[in-house]
Structures are given as C-alpha cells and as structure tokens.
C-alpha positions as CSV (number, residue, x, y, z in Angstrom):
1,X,-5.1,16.5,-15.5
2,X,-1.7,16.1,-17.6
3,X,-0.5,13.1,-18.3
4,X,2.8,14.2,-18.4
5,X,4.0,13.7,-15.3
6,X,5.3,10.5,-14.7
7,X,6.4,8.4,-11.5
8,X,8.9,6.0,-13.6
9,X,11.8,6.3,-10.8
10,X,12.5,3.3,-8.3
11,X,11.5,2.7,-4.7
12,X,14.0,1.5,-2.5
13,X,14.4,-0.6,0.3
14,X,16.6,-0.9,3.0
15,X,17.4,-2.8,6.6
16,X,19.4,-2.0,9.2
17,X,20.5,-2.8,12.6
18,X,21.6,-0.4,15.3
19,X,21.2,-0.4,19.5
20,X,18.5,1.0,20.8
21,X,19.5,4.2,23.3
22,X,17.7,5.5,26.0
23,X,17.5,9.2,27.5
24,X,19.5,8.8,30.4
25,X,18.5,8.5,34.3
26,X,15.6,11.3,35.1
27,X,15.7,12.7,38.6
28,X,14.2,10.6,41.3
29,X,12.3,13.5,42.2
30,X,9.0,11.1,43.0
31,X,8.0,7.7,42.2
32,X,6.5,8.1,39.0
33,X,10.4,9.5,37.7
34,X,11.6,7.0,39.5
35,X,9.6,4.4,37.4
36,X,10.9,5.7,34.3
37,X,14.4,5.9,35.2
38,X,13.8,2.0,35.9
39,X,12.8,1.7,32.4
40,X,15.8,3.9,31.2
41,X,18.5,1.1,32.7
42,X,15.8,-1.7,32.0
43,X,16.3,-0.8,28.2
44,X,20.1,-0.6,28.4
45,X,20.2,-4.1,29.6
46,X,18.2,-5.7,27.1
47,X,20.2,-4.3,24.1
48,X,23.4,-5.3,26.5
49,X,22.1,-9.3,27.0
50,X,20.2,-9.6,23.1
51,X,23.3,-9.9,21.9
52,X,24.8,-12.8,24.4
53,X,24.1,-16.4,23.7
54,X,24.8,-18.2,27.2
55,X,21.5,-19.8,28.7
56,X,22.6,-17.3,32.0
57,X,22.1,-14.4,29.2
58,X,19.2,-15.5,27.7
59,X,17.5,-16.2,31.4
60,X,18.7,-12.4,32.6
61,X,16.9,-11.0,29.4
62,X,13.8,-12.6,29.6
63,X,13.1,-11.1,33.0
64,X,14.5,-7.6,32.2
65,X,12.2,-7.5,29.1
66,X,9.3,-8.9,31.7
67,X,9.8,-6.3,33.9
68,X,10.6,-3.1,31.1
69,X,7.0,-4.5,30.0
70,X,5.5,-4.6,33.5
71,X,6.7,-1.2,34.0
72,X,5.4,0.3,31.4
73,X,2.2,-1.3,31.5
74,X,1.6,0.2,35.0
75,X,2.8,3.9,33.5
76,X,0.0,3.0,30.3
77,X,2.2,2.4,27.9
78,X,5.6,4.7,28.4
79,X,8.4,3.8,27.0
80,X,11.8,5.6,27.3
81,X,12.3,8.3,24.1
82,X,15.6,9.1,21.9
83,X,18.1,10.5,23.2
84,X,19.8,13.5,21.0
85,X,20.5,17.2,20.6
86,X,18.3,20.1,21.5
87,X,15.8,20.6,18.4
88,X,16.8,23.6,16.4
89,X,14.6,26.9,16.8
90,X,12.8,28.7,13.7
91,X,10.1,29.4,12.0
92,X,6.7,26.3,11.5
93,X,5.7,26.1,7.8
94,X,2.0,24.0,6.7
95,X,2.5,22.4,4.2
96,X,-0.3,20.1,2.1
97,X,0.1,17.8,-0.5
98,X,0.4,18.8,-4.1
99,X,-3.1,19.1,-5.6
100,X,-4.2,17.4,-8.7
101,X,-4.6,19.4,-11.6
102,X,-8.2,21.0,-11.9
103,X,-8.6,20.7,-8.2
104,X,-8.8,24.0,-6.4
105,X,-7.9,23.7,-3.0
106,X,-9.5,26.5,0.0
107,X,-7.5,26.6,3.0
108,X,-9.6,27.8,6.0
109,X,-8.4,28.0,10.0
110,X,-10.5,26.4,13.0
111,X,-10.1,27.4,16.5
112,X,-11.5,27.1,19.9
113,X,-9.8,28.8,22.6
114,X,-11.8,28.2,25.2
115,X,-9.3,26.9,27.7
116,X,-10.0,23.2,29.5
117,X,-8.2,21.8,32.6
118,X,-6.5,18.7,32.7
119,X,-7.0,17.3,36.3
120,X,-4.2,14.7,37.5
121,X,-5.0,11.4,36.2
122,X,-6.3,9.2,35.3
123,X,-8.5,11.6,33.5
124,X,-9.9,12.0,30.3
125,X,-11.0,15.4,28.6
126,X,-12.4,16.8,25.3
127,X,-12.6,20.3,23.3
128,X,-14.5,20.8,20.5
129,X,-14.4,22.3,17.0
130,X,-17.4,23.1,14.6
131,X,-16.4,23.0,10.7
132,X,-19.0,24.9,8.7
133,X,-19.1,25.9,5.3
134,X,-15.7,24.0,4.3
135,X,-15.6,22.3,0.8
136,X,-17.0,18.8,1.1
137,X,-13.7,16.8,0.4
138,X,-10.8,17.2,2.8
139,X,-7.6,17.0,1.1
140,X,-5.0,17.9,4.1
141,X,-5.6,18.5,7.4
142,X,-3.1,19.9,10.1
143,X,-3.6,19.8,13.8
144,X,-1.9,23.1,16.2
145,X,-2.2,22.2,20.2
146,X,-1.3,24.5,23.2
147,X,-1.5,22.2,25.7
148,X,0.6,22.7,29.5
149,X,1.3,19.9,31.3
150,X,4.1,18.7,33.9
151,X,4.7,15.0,32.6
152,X,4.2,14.9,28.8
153,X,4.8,10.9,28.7
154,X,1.4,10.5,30.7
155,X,-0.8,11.9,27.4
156,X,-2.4,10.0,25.6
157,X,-3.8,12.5,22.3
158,X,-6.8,11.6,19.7
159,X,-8.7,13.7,16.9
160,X,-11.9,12.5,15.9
161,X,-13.5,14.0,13.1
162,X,-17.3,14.2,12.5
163,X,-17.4,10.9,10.5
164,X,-15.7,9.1,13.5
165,X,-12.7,8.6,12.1
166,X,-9.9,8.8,15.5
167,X,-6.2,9.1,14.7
168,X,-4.1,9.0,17.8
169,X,-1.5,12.3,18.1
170,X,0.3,10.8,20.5
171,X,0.7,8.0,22.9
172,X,3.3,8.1,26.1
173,X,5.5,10.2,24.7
174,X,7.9,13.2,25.9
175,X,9.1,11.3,28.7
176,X,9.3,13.4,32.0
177,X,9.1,17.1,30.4
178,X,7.4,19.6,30.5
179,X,5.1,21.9,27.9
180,X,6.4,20.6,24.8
181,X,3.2,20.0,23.0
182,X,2.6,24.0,23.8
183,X,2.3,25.2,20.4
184,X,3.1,22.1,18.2
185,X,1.8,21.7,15.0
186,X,1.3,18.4,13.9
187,X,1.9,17.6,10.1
188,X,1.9,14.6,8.3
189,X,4.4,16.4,6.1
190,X,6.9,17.5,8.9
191,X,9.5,15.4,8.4
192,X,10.6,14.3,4.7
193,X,14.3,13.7,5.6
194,X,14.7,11.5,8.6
195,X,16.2,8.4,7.0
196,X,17.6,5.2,9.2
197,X,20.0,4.7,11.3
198,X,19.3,7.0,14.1
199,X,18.9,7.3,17.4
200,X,16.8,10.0,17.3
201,X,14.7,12.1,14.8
202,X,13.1,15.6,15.5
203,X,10.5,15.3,13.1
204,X,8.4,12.1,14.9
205,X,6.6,12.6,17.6
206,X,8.0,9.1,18.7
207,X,11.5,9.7,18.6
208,X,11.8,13.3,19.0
209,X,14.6,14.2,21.5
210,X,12.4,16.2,23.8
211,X,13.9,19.5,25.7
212,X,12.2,20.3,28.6
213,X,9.9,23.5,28.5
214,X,10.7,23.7,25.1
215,X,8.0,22.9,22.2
216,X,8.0,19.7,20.1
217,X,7.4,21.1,16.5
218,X,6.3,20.8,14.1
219,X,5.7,16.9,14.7
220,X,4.5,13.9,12.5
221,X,1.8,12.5,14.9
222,X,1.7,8.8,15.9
223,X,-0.8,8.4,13.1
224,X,-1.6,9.8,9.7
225,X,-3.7,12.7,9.3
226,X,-4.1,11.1,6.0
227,X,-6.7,8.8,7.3
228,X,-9.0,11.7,7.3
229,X,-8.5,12.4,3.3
230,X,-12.0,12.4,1.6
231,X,-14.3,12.6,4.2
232,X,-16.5,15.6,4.6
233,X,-14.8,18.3,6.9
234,X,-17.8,20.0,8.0
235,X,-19.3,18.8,11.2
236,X,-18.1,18.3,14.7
237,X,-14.5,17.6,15.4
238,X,-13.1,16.7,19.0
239,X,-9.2,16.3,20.6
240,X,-9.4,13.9,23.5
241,X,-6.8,13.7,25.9
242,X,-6.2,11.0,28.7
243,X,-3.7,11.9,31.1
244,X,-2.9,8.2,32.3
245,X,-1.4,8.5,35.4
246,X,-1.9,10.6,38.7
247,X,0.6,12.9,40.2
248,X,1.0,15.5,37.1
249,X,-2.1,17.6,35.4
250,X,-2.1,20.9,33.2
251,X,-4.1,22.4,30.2
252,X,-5.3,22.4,27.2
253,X,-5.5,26.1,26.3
254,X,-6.1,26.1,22.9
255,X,-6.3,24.1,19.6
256,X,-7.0,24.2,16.0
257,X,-7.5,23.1,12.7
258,X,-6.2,23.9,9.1
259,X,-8.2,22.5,6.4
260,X,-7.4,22.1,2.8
261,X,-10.3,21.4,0.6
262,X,-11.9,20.4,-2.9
263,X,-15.7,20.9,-3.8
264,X,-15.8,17.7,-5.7
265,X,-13.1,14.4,-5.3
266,X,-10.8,13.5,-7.6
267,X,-11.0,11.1,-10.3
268,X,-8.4,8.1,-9.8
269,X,-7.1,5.9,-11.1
270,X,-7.1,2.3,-10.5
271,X,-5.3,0.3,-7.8
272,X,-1.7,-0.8,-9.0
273,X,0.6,-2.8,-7.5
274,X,4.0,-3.4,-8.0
275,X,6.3,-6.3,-5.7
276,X,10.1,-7.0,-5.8
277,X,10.5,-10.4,-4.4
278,X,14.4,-11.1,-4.7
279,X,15.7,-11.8,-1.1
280,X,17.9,-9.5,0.8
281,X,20.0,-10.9,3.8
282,X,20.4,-8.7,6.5
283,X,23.5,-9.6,8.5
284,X,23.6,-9.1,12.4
285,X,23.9,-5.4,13.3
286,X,25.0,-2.5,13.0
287,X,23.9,-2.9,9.6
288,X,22.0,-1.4,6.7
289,X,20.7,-2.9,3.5
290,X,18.6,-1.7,0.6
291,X,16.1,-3.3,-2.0
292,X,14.6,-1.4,-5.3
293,X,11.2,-1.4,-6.8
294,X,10.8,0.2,-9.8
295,X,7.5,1.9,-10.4
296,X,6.6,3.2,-13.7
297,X,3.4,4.3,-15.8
298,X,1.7,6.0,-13.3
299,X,0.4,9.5,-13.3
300,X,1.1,12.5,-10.6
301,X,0.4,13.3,-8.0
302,X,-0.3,10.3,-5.2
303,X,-3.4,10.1,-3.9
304,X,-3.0,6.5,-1.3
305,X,0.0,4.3,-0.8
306,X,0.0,0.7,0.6
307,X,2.8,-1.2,1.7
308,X,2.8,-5.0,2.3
309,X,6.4,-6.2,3.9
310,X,7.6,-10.0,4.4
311,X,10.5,-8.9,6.8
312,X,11.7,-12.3,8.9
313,X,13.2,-11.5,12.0
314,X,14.4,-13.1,15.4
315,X,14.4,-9.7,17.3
316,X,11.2,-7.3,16.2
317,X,12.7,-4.0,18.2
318,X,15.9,-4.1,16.0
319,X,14.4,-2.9,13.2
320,X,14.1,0.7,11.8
321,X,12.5,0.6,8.4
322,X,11.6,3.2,5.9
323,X,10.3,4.0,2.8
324,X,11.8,6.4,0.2
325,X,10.0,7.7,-2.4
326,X,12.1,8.9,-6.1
327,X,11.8,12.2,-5.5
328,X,13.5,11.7,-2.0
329,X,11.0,11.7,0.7
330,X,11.6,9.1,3.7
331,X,8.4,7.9,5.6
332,X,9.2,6.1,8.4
333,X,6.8,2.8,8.5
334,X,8.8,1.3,12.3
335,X,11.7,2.3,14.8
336,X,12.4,0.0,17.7
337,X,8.6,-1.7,18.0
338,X,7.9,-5.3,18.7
339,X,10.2,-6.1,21.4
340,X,11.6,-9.7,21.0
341,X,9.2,-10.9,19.2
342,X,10.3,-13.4,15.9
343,X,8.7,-12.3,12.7
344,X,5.9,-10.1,13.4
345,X,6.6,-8.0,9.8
346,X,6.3,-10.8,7.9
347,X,3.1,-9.9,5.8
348,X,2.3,-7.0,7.2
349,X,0.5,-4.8,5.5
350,X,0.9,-0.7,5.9
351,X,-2.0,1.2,5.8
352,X,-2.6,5.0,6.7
353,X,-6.2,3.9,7.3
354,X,-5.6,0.5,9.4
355,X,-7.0,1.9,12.3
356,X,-10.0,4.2,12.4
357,X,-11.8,3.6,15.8
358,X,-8.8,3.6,18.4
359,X,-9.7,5.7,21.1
360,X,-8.0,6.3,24.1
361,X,-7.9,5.8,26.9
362,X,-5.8,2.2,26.3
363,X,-2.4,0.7,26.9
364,X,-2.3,-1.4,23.7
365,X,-4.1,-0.5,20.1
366,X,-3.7,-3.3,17.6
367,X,-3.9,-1.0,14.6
368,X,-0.9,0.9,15.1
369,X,2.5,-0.1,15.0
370,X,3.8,1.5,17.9
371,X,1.0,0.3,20.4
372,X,0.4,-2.9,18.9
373,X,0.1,-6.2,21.3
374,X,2.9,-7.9,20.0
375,X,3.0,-12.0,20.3
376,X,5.7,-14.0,19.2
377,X,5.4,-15.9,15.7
378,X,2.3,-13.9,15.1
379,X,1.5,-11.3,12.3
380,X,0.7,-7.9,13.2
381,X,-1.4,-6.6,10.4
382,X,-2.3,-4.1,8.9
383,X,-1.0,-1.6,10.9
384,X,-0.8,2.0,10.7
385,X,2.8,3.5,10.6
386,X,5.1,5.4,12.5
387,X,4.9,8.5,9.8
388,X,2.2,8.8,7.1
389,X,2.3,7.2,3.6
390,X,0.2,10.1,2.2
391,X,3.3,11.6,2.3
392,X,5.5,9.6,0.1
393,X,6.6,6.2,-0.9
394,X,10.0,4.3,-0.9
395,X,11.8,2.2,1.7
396,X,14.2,2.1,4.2
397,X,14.8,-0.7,7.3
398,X,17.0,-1.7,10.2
399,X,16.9,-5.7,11.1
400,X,18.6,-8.7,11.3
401,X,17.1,-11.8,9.2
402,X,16.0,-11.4,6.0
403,X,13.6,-9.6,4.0
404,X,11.7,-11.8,1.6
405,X,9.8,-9.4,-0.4
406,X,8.1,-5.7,-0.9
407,X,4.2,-5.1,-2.3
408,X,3.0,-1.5,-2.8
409,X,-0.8,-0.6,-4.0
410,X,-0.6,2.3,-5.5
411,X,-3.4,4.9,-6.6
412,X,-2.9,8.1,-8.4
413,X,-5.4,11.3,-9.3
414,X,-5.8,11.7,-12.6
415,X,-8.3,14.3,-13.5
C-alpha cells in the first residue's frame, strides 16, 4: 500500500449542553399511547425541575425520573424520540469504507423474501439468510428490512451472523408510528454530518424524527455493523425481532444483506494511541466546548478506532458527544443517555465491538450505551456507541462538568 497518505490533521473535541425535547402528546387512542404520552410530559418535567435547586425541586424530580423509568420499563425499554421536521425524500446510496490499497473488494446481494408474521407481543421471530461462496473477510456489511408494523417503538431488531456475533438494529424506537422500518437500509455510513447540538438527527436510528407511514432511511443502527469486520461472511445469518409489548403486530416481509469482501485480510499496523489530557470546563448549558488531538504518522485508510473518555458530570442525560474526524466526518458516541446519573463517562472506553452477545429480547444491555443499566457514581464501560467508529474519528460533546481527558487506539491497513 502507499505510504503517502497521511492522517497528520487533529481530532477534536467538544461538549455541550442543551434540553432534552420530546415528540409531543400521541393520541390516547388506547393504553399503550396513552403510556407514552405519560413519558412525553414525564420528560418535559425533568429537564423543567434539573435545573431548580429547592429541596421541593429536587424531591418533584426524583419521583418524575422514578416514574419516566417505571414507565418505560413496563413498555421494555421506550423512551420518547426527537422531535423535528419530516425527513427529506430521495434517492438511498451504500456506501463502504474505502479499501486499502491491494485489496479488491466483491460486492454481492443476499435476500430472503419469504415473508414471516409478527404476532402481537410479546413475541419473538427470526428469518434467515445463507451466505455462500462470499470472500472470506467481510469488509462492509449493510442491512435493507421491509418490515410492517403498527407501533414501531415496541421492536426490538438484532443480526447475528454465522460466527455469533449479534449487533442490535434497533431498540424501542419510532415511537407510536407506523411502517417506517419498511424499506430502511441500515448503514454504518449513513450519516457523516450530524454534529451536536440538536434535537433531532435523521441519520440515527435513535434520534430520527419519525413520520408516520413514512420510511426511516437510510439509518445508522443502534450498533455498528463494524463489529462484524473480519469475520468470515459465509454461513448462516439471522434478523430477530421481539415485538415487546401486546396490542400492535405486523411483518417482516423481506430482508437482505450487501456484502463487501476481501479474499485475504489486511496487513495492519500496530495499535497507536494518542491522549490530550489538558482539562476543558464545560459551563452549565446551553453550551458547547471543544478539545483537539492531534494525530499524525499514521497511514490510510482506518481499519478500527477506540475511544477512551474521562467526561465528569453531575447530570449523564445532558450530554451529546461526538467525534470528528480531519477529513470532517462526525460519529456520534452519546445523546441524552444516562439519566441523572454523576459521572458515568468517566473512563469509559468506546468500542464498536463492546458488545458481541446482546440478544434480545431485554430491557437493559450493558454493552451499549443507549440500553445500558445506568448507576450513579459507577462507570459504564466499554460500551458500544450511538453511531459507528468504523466510520470515522474525532469528537464532539454536550455536558456540564468537565472533561478531563481524550485516549484514542488507533489501527491503520497498511498493505
């Protein structure tokens, strides 16, 4: 591979603070939609009392956070989505990650059509795919679902690939609508813009602003594709999907897979890391900061990217951070996760590959940031993030506290 392409430009990182939004009251057209409406003004009042310091404040936020918790505990796991414009029409492009020099990728398509009803839950259902005759090391993988369904906050979404590998799609998301995973195609790449502050970002499954009956795509998933990157593609590969609550079903009609693949790995390069550990104060919101790591010697393209952050913090769901790579990419690595929680962030470590065994059906999943079992004072590490580091690298936050310092591992191909 040529050595003359160089990664010599700096990372930055940045916190910020901003209030938390919700969608607006649903219909009370049942109890279930009633439920999430609850969680709607449940949401509004806990950004409304975080901010007040009198012990009648502090009392009144403890039990709305109790209850937004108890709530969505019952509804496994949903939490209210972004509210924002009506995503923009036009045409899905797959893209894959450049390939290092010497490595010639084959693209090849998967599908199985064979339609498979989802009953009203809770339910769980699987589809499978057959890889043959692929190249024996995946180097991009894309996901395309046509799934119908009546309440798209009550599925839970996995692919597990014939290693066992399981990354989650999505979790509880898509609030009371309906369809809009009915043709999405879900990319790690999907959304290399989406920089903080917002209150919604049509790229991330997580904080899309959903339209009902209209498709969500193409999507980031809730974890990285990236965590199948190396393994062998060929084999058995199976979408399972847990509707998590009764009174809404639907189907998943189709699905498929697009594969991009080498005959042989890589060669890479050893593991280098590179930390910026001058403080940053992040004053109380709405606020944004920034810190720079500079990154230099290393060879194109990247082939894995670690992040470690030491982010203290008296109020976890505040912050919105992200990492921005020099040629402009933004990976989103948290929005709004960790509720109240003090200093969950600081150590933790960001890893596309933090979590290889989470199926569903749960409520919580300890490897990924946005279903993690959050405690107080305690670490949550590693986790995987909200968009995938395969993608890019750089970062961007919002917070209020301080952030201490910034770690990235970073491996390159060099053949």
């Amino acid at each position: 591979m040529s050595k003359t392409s160089r990664l010599q430009q700096p990372l930055v990182l940045a916190v910020a603070l901003i209030a938390a939004l919700g969608c607006g009251s649903l219909a009370a057209q049942n109890a279930k939609e009633d439920q999430y409406a609850r969680l709607v003004a449940l949401q509004a009042q806990v950004e409304s009392l975080k901010g007040q310091s009198t012990p009648e404040s502090q009392q009144a936020l403890v039990e709305a956070q109790t209850e937004f918790n108890q709530i969505s505990a019952s509804m496994g796991g949903d939490r209210p989505c972004a509210a924002g414009d009506q995503p923009a029409e036009g045409s899905v492009s797959r893209t894959a990650p450049p390939s290092p020099t010497g490595c010639a990728p084959t693209l090849a398509n998967f599908t199985n059509a064979t339609p498979v009803a989802i009953p009203t839950g809770p339910a769980v259902v699987t589809s499978t795919i057959s890889v043959s005759g692929a190249q024996t090391y995946l180097w991009d993988v894309d996901v395309t679902t046509f799934i119908t369904h009546t309440f798209a906050a009550d599925l839970d979404i996995t692919i597990q690939s014939p290693a066992g590998t399981v990354v989650t799609l999505t979790t509880d998301n898509g609030a009371g609508n309906d369809n809009v995973f009915n043709g999405t195609v879900w990319d790690d790449s999907a959304n290399p813009l989406g920089q903080v502050p917002y209150t919604s970002n049509n790229g991330m499954v997580t904080d899309h602003a959903y339209v009902n009956l209209t498709p969500a795509s193409p999507l980031v998933p809730e974890e990285a594709l990236a965590a199948f990157v190396g393994e062998d593609p060929n084999g058995d590969w199976t979408i399972t999907i847990s509707d998590d609550l009764a009174g809404d079903g639907g189907s998943l009609d189709s699905w498929s897979l697009d594969l991009t693949t080498f005959a042989a790995a890589p060669i890479q390069s050893p593991v280098q890391t590179f930390t910026q550990a001058t403080p940053v104060n992040v004053p109380t919101g709405p606020a944004v900061v920034s810190s720079t790591l500079a990154v230099s010697g290393l060879t194109a393209p990247m082939c894995k990217v670690m992040v470690r952050t030491n982010v203290t913090h008296t109020f976890a769901a505040d912050l919105d951070i992200t990492l921005t790579s020099p040629n402009g990419t933004v990976v989103t690595l948290t929005t709004d996760n960790g509720a109240g929680n003090d200093n969950v962030f600081a150590g933790t470590v960001w890893d596309d590959e933090a979590n290889p065994l989470g199926q569903v059906p749960y409520t919580t999943n300890n490897g990924m940031a946005t279903d993690h079992a959050y405690v107080n004072l305690t670490l949550a590490s590693p986790l995987v993030a909200e968009e995938s580091l395969g993608l890019s690298w750089v970062r961007t936050a919002m917070a209020t506290g301080r952030s201490r310092s910034v770690t990235i591992w970073l491996v390159t191909a060099v053949i």
